[in-house]
C-alpha positions in Angstrom: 25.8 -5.8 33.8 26.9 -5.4 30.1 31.1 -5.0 29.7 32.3 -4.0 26.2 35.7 -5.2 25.4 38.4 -2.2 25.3 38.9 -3.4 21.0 35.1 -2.4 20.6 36.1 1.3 20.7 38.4 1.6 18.0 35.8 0.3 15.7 33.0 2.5 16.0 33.7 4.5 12.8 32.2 4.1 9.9 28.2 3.1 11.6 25.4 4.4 9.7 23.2 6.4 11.9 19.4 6.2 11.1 16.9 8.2 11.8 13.4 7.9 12.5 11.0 10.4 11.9 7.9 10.1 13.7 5.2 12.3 12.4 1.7 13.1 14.1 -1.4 12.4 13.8 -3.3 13.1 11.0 -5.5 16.1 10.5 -4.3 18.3 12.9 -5.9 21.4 13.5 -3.3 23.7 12.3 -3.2 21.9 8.6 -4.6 23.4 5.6 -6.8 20.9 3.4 -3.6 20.7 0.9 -1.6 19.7 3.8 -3.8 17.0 4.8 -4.1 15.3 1.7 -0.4 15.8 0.8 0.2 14.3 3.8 -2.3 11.1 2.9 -0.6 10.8 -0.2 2.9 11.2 0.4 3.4 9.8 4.0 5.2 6.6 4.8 4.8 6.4 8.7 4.2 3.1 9.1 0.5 1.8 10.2 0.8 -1.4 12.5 -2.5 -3.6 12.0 -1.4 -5.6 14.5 1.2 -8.3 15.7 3.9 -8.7 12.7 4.6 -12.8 12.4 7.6 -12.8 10.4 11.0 -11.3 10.6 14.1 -11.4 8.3 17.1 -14.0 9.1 20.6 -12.7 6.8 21.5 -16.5 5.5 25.6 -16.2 5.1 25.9 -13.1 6.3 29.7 -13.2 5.9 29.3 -12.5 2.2 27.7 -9.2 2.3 30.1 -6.6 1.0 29.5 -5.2 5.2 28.8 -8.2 7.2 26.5 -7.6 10.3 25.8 -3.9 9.2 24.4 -4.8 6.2 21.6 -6.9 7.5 21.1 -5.1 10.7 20.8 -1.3 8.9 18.4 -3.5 6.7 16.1 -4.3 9.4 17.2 -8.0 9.9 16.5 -9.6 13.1 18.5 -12.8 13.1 21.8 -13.0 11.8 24.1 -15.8 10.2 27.7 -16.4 10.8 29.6 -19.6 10.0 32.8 -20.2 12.0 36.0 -22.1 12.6 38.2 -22.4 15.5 42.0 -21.3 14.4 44.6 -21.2 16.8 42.1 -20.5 19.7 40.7 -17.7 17.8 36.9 -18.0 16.0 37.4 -17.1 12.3 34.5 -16.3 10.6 33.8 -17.9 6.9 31.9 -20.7 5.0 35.0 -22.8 4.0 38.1 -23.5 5.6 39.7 -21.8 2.2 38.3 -18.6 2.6 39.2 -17.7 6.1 41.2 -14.3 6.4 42.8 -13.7 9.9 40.9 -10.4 10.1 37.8 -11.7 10.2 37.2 -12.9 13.7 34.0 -13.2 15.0 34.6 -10.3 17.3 35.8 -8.4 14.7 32.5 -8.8 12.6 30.2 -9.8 14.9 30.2 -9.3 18.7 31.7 -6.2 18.9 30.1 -4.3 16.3 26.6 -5.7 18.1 28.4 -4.3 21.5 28.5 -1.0 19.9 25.4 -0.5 18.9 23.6 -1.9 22.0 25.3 0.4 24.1 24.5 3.6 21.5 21.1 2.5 21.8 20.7 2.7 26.0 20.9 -0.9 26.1 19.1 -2.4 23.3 20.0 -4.0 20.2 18.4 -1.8 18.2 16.8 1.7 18.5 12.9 0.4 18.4 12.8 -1.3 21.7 10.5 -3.6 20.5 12.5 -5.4 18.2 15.3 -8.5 19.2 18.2 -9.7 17.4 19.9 -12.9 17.5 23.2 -14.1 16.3 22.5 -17.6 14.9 26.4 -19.1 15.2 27.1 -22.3 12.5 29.8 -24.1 13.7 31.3 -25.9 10.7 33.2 -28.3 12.2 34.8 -29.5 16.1 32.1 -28.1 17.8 32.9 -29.9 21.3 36.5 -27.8 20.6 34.7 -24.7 19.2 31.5 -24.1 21.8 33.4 -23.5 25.0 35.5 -21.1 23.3 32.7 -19.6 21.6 31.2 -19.2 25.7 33.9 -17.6 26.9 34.2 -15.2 24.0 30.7 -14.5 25.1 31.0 -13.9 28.6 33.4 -11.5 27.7 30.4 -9.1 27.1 29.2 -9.4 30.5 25.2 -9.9 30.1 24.9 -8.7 26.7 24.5 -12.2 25.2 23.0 -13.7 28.5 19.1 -13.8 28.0 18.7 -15.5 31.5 20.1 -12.1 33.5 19.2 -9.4 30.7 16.4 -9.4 29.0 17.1 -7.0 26.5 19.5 -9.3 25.6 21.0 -10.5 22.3 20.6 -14.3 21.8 22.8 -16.7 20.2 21.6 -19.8 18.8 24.2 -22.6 17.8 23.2 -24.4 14.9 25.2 -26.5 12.1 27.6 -28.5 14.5 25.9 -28.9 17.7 24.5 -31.4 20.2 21.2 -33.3 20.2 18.8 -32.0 22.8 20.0 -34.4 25.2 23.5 -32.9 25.0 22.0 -28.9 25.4 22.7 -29.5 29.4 26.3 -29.3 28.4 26.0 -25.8 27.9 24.8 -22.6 29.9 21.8 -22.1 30.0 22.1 -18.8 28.2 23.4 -20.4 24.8 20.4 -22.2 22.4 20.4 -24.1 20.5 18.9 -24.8 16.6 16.0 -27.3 16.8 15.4 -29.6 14.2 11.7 -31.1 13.4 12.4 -34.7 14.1 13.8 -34.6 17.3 11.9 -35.2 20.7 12.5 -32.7 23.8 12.4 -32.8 27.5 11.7 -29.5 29.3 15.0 -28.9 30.0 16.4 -29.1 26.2 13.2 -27.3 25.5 14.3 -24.2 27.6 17.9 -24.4 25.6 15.6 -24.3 22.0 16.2 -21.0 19.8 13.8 -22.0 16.6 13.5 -25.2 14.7 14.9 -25.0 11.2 14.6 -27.1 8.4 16.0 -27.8 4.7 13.0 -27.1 2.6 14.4 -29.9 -0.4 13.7 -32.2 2.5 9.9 -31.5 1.6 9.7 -30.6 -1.6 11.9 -29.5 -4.9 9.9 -26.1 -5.6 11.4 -23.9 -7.6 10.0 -20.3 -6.1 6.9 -20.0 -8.4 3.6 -20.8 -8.0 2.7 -22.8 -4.7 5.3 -25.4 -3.6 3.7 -29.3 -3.8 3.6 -31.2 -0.3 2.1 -28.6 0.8 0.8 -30.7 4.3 4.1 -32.1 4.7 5.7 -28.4 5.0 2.7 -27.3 7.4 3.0 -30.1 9.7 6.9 -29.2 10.1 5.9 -25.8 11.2 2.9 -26.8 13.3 5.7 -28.6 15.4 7.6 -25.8 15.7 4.5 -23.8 16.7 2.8 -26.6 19.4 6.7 -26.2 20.9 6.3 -22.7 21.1 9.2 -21.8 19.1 9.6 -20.0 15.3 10.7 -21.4 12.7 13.1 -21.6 9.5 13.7 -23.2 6.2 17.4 -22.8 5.3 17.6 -23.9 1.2 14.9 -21.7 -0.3 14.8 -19.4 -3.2 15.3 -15.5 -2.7 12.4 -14.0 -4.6 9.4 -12.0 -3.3 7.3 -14.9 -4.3 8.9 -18.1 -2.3 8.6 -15.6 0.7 5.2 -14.2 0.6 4.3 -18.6 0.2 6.2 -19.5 2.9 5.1 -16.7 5.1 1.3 -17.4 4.2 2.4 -21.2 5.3 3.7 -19.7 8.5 7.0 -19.5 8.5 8.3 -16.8 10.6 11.9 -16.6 10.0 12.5 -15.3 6.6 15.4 -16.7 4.9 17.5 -14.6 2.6 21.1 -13.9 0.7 19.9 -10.4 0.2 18.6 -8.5 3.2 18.4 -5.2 1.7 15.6 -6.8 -0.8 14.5 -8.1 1.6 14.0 -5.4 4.0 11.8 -3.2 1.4 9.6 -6.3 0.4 9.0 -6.3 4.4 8.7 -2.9 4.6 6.2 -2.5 1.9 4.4 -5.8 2.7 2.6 -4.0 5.9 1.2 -1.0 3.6 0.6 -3.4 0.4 -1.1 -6.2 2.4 -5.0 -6.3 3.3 -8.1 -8.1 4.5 -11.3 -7.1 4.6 -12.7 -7.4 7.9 -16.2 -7.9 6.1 -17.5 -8.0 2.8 -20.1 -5.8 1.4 -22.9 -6.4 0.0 -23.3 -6.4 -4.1 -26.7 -5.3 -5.9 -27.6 -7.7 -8.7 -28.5 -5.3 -11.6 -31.4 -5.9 -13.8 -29.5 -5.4 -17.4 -33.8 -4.4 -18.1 -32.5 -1.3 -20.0 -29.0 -1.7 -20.2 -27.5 -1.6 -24.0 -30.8 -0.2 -25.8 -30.6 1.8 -28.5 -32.2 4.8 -26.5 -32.0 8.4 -26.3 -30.4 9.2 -22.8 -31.4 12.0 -21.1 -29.7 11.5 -17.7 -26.1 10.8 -17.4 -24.2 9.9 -14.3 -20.5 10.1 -15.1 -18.3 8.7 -11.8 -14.6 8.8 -11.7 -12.4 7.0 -9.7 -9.4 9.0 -9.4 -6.1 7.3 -9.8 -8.3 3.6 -10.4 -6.3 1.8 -12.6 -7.6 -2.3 -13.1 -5.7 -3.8 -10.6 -7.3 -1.3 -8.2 -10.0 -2.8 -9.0 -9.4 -6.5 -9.2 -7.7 -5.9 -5.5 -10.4 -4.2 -4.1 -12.8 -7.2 -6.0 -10.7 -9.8 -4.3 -11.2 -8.6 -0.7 -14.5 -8.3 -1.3 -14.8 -11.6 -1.7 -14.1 -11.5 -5.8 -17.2 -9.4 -6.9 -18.0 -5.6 -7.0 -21.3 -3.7 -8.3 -18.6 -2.5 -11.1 -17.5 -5.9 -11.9 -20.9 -7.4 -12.9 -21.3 -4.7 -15.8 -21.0 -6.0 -19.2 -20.1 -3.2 -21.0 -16.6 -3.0 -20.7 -13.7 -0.7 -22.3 -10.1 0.3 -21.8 -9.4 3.8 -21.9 -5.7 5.1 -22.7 -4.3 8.1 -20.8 -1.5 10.2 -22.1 -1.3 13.4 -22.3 -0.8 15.9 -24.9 3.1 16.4 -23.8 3.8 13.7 -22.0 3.0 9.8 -22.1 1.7 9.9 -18.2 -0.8 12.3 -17.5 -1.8 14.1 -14.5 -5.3 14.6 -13.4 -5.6 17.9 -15.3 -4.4 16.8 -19.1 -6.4 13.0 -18.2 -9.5 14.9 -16.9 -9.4 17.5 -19.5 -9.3 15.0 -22.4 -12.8 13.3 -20.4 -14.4 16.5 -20.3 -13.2 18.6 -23.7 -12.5 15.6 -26.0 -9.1 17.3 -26.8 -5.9 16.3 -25.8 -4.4 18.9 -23.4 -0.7 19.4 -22.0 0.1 18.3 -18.2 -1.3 21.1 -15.6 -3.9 22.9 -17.9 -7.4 22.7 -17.2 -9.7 22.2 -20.3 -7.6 25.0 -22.7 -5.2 24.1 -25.5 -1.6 24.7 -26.0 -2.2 29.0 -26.6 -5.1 29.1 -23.2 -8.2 29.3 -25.3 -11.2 27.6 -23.5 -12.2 24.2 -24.7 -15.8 23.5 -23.9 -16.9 20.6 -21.8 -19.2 18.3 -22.3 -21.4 19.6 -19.3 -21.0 23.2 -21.1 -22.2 21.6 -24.3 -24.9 19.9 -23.2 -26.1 22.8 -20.2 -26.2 25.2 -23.7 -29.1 22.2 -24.8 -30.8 23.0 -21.8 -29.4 20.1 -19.4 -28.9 20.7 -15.5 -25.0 19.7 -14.5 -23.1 19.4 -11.4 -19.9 18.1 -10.0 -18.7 16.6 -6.5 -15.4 15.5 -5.6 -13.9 13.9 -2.6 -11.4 16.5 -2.4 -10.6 20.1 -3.1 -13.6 20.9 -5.3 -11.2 23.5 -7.1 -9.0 20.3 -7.7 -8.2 19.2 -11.2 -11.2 16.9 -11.9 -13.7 18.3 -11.0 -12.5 21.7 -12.5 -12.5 20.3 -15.9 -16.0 20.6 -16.3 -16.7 24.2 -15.1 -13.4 26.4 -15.4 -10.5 27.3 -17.9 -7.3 27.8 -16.3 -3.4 27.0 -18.2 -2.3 26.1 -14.2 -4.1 23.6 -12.3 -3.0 25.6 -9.4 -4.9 28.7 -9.8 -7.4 27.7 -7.3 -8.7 31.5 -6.4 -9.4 31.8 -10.3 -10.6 28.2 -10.6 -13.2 29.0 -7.9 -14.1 32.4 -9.5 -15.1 30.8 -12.6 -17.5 28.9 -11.5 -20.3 32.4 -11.2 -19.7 32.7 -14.5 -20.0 28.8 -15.3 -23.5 26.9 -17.0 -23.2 24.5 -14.4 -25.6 24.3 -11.5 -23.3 22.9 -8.3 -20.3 22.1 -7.5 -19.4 20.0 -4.1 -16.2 19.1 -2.7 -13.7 20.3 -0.1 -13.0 24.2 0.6 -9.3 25.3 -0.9 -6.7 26.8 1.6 -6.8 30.3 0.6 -10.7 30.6 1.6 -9.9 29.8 5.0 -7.4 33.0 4.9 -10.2 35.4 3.6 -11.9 36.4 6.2 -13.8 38.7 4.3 -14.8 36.6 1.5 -18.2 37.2 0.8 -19.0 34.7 -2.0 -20.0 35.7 -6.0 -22.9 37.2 -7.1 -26.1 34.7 -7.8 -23.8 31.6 -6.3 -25.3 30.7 -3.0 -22.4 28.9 -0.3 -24.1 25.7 1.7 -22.0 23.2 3.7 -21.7 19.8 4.1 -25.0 18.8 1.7 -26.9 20.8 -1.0 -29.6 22.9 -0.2 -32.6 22.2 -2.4 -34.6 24.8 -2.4 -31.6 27.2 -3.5 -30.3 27.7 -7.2 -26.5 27.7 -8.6 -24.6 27.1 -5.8 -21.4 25.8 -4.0 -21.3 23.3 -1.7 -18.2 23.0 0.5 -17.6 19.8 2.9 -16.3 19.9 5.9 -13.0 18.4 6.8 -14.3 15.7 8.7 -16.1 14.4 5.7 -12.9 14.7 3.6 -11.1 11.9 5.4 -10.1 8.7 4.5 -13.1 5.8 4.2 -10.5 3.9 6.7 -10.2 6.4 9.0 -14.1 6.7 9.7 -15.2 8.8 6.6 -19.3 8.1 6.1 -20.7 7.2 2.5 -20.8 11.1 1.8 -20.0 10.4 -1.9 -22.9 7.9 -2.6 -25.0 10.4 -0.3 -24.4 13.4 -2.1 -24.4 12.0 -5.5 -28.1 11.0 -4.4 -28.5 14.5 -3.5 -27.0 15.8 -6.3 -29.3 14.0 -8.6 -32.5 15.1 -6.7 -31.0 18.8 -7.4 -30.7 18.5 -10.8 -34.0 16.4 -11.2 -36.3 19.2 -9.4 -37.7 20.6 -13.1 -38.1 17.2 -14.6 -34.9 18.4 -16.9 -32.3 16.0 -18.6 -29.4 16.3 -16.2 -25.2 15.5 -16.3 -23.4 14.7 -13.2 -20.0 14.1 -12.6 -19.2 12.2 -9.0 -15.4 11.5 -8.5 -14.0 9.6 -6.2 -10.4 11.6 -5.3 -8.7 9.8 -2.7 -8.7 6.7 -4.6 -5.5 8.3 -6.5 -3.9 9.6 -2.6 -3.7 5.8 -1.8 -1.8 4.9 -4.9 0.5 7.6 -4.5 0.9 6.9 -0.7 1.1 2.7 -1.5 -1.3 1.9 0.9 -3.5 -0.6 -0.4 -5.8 -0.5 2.6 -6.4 3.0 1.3 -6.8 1.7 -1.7 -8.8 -1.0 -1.1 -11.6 1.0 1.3 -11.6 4.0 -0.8 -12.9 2.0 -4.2 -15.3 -0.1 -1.9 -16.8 3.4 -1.1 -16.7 4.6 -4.5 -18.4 1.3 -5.2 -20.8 1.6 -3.0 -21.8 4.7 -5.2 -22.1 2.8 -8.1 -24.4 0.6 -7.4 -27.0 3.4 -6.6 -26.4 4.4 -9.9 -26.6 1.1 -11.2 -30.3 1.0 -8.9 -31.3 4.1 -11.2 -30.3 2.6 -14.0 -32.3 -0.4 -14.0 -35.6 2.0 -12.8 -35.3 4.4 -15.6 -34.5 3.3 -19.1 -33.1 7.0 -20.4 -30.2 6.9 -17.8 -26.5 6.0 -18.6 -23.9 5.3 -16.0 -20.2 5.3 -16.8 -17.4 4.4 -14.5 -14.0 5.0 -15.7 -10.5 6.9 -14.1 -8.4 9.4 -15.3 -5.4 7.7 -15.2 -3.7 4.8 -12.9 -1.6 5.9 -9.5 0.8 3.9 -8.2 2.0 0.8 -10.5 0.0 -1.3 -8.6 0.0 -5.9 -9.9 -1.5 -8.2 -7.4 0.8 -10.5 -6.0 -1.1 -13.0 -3.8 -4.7 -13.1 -2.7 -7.4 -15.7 -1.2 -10.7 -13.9 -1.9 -12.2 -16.5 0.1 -11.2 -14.4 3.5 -10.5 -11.5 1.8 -6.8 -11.3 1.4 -5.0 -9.5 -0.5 -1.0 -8.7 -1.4 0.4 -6.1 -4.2 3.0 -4.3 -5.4 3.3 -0.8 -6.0 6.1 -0.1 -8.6 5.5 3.9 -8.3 4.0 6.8 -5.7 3.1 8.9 -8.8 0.9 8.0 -12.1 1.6 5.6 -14.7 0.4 5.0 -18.2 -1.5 1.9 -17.6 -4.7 0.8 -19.3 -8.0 2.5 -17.1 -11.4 0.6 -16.7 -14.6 2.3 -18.4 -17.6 -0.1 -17.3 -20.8 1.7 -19.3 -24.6 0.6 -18.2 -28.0 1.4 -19.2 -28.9 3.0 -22.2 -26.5 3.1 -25.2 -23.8 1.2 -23.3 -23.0 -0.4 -25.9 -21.1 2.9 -27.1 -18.6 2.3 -24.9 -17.2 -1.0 -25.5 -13.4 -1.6 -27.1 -10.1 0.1 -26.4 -10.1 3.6 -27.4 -8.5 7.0 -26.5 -9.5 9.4 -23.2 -11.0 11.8 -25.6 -13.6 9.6 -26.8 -15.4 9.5 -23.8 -16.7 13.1 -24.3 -17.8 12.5 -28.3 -19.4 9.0 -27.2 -21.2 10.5 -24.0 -22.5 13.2 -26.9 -23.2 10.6 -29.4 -25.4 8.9 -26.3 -27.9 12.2 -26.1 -28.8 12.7 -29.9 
């Protein structure tokens, strides 16, 4: 039975109250297509991948400008508390100078941890899963200070007694305390902090919360790079783990760095002054953290054709939406450090701003690919007063080429509208769609917008056939729409349909020996950034890889193709922050859910590559990709 002290009531204003939303699963029925990939770009539900083996300790607790709650709200799961024993009361501070008679440890600690367990039916916090414990320094006297520290306890009734409740809170003694021999001293209930170097029997075993240690002990690291004595700091925590107990290092610096290397070194209890940092470097380290189960295999291209001075007739333009570099060098790195797009050797940077602002969406960055005109933020390939700007698959279908475009997503969506419709809102998805009838291009293939799944009626435009799911060859101009479960993400069971019907695509175009243009973009790429999820990230530019190299397999069998992979801008602020390609590991940082105005690969192969080498403006990629065909 749990008793809360009559004081505990009086104190129960001023809690924050959180709450949880839980959402559903994805794809639901009742969702249109925009709802479904809003909902993969802009969700944070958390996705477990399995047991979590670290959890956040509030070092000095006291300090915080609201002890206990500060920590707790932030997610911590072991809490500090230094104390003295002053006239029979424990006083809670880290010197004897700085204790303030309000600040008991009942006052700060125990009963504001009685509160909440009983608002939350018995638990310390609302996720049952999680535990807390109250790690209790005692800074000096402890044979005076622990038995009044027990019967403070037992005050609580089983709250603080793991041996009766096991949705208990445990406390752990550490600072001044007994060696393991003196732990039988004690209830059994109270534990004790461990240290590496001493030797237990079963019994002090039992009476063992964690095993801590002083990290300048092993080495004098300063928080970058990896610390030396690397085998030294290992062989502390493999003690800790062959006693079946977590462990600490107190004395270590508070930056994102020092605790992603001490949590790669296993540490579980993560050691910090500032919990609320803490908390999001946590919370973002289960959505920015991945490790490819296995890698794929990477095609060796030939380079037979690539870079000659030739006359292309075929051009296979493939964008990653959203792919900034460090998409790339992430999704490189859990492949083991290599991608088809990483052995090209043509290799440019591509700036993306827009005509009225400095970060573009995909309309103004997919315009300025396909018109060669800078374009303001929402229009789709018109200047500032609406007039149509031609693309370059209009230009070059008027010299008699075949063109198409597929897209990963709403095939009325920004990117691939570019290159067949003229609209000043990227929104207009009914007009988008109608302009296509009236288009040079052949096919378009992507995912069906909302508002056709409201017309009942719709009957299609004339001379446009309707397929689903794959183009039909032996039809003309047509419109291919995908079905939703070929629209999901690569992690969540999506099959190689881009590679597939870019394959497709170019046996469409190729059926009256005709030079051809096709654009192949890989959308979700650009939902992962904005959602932060680099196992999103990471899966969808494997797939998109996978793509290219069966267009670098074309490439290297036909000397008048060129393939360029590029993005239309960068989604999601993403820098790499630890990785071991070796098994696939990777850690970033995403400083934004929205785009940024980072550089953008271009990797250019086969004939008149070479074009595309250097640093150079969005723009340029429609006047080069002409340049290629003269």
């Amino acid at each position: 039975m749990v008793r809360f002290p009559k004081t505990s009531a009086s104190k129960l204003g001023g809690l924050l109250i959180l709450t949880y939303l839980c959402g559903g699963p994805l794809w639901s029925s009742a969702q249109t297509l925009t709802d479904k990939f809003e909902q993969l770009m802009f969700s944070r539900d958390k996705e477990k991948q399995g047991a979590i083996d670290y959890a956040g300790h509030s070092h000095n607790d006291y300090w915080q400008s609201q002890p206990f709650y500060t920590a707790y709200y932030a997610g911590m799961e072991s809490i500090e508390a230094d104390i003295f024993l002053r006239n029979g009361k424990l006083m809670v501070a880290h010197d004897a100078k700085e204790i303030k008679t309000e600040n008991t440890l009942n006052t700060l600690y125990l009963d504001p941890v009685a509160k909440l367990y009983r608002k939350n039916g018995g638990t310390a916090f609302a996720d049952k899963a999680k535990k807390l414990q109250l790690l209790i320094d005692v800074k000096e006297n402890y044979k005076q200070v622990l038995p009044v520290l027990v019967k403070a306890l037992e005050q609580y009734g089983d709250l603080f007694n793991p041996l009766k409740n096991t949705n208990a809170v445990k406390v752990i003694v550490t600072g001044g305390r007994p060696k393991p021999g003196g732990f039988k001293d004690y209830p059994k209930w109270l534990f004790f902090d461990g240290e590496v170097n001493w030797n237990y029997d079963a019994a002090s075993l039992a009476q063992t919360g964690l095993i801590s240690a002083d990290l300048k002990d092993y080495t004098d690291w300063n928080g970058k790079g990896l610390p030396e004595n690397i085998p030294a700091i290992k062989q502390a925590i493999a003690k800790a783990d062959s006693l079946g107990l977590r462990f600490r290092f107190y004395g270590t610096h508070d930056s994102p760095n020092a605790w992603q290397q001490l949590i790669n070194l296993g540490v579980y209890w993560v050691n910090t002054d500032h919990p609320k940092t803490l908390e999001l470097f946590l919370d973002q380290r289960e959505r920015s953290s991945f490790q490819l189960a296995k890698s794929q295999s990477v095609y060796t291209p030939s380079f037979r054709y690539d870079g000659q001075d030739r006359k292309v007739k075929r051009i296979l333009l493939l964008i990653g939406d959203g792919m900034g570099l460090a998409a790339v060098k992430a999704a490189a790195l859990a492949n083991g450090g290599i991608l088809n797009m990483t052995q090209i050797k043509m290799v440019g940077l591509l700036q993306t701003e827009a005509l009225n602002s400095d970060n573009t969406d995909s309309a103004a960055g997919g315009s300025a690919i396909a018109v060669g005109q800078k374009v303001n933020n929402r229009a789709i390939a018109v200047d500032t007063n609406g007039k149509p700007l031609p693309s370059v698959a209009a230009v070059l279908a008027d010299q008699g080429w075949k063109t198409g475009a597929i897209s990963i997503g709403d095939v009325t969506d920004a990117t691939p509208a570019v290159f067949y419709a003229h609209q000043q809102e990227r929104n207009e998805s009914e007009a988008i769609l109608g302009q296509f009838q009236h288009s040079t291009m052949d096919f378009i293939l992507g995912g069906k917008p909302d508002w056709l799944e409201k017309k009942k009626d719709w009957k299609g435009y004339t001379g446009v056939s309707i397929a689903k799911d794959q183009i039909n060859q032996s039809e003309g101009k047509q419109i291919v729409f995908l079905s939703d479960e070929l629209l999901k993400p690569v992690k969540d069971g999506r099959p190689a349909v881009l590679k597939q019907s870019m394959l497709d695509g170019i046996k469409f175009l190729s059926r009256d020996s005709k030079p051809f243009f096709l654009m192949a973009e890989s959308a979700q790429i650009d939902y992962a950034g904005h959602a932060n999820d680099l196992n999103y990230s990471v899966m969808e530019t494997l797939d998109f890889d996978k793509t290219i190299e069966e267009a670098l397999r074309l490439a290297d069998q036909d000397p008048e193709v060129l393939v360029i992979v590029t993005a239309d801008h960068e989604t999601g602020g993403l820098t790499l922050l630890d990785s071991d390609r070796k098994s696939g590991r990777v850690m970033v940082n995403f400083s934004s859910n929205d785009h940024t105005n980072a550089f953008v690969p271009v990797f250019a192969y086969g004939a008149r590559s070479f074009l595309f080498r250097g640093v150079y403006d969005n723009t340029a990629i429609f006047h080069k990709l002409l340049e290629a065909v003269k």
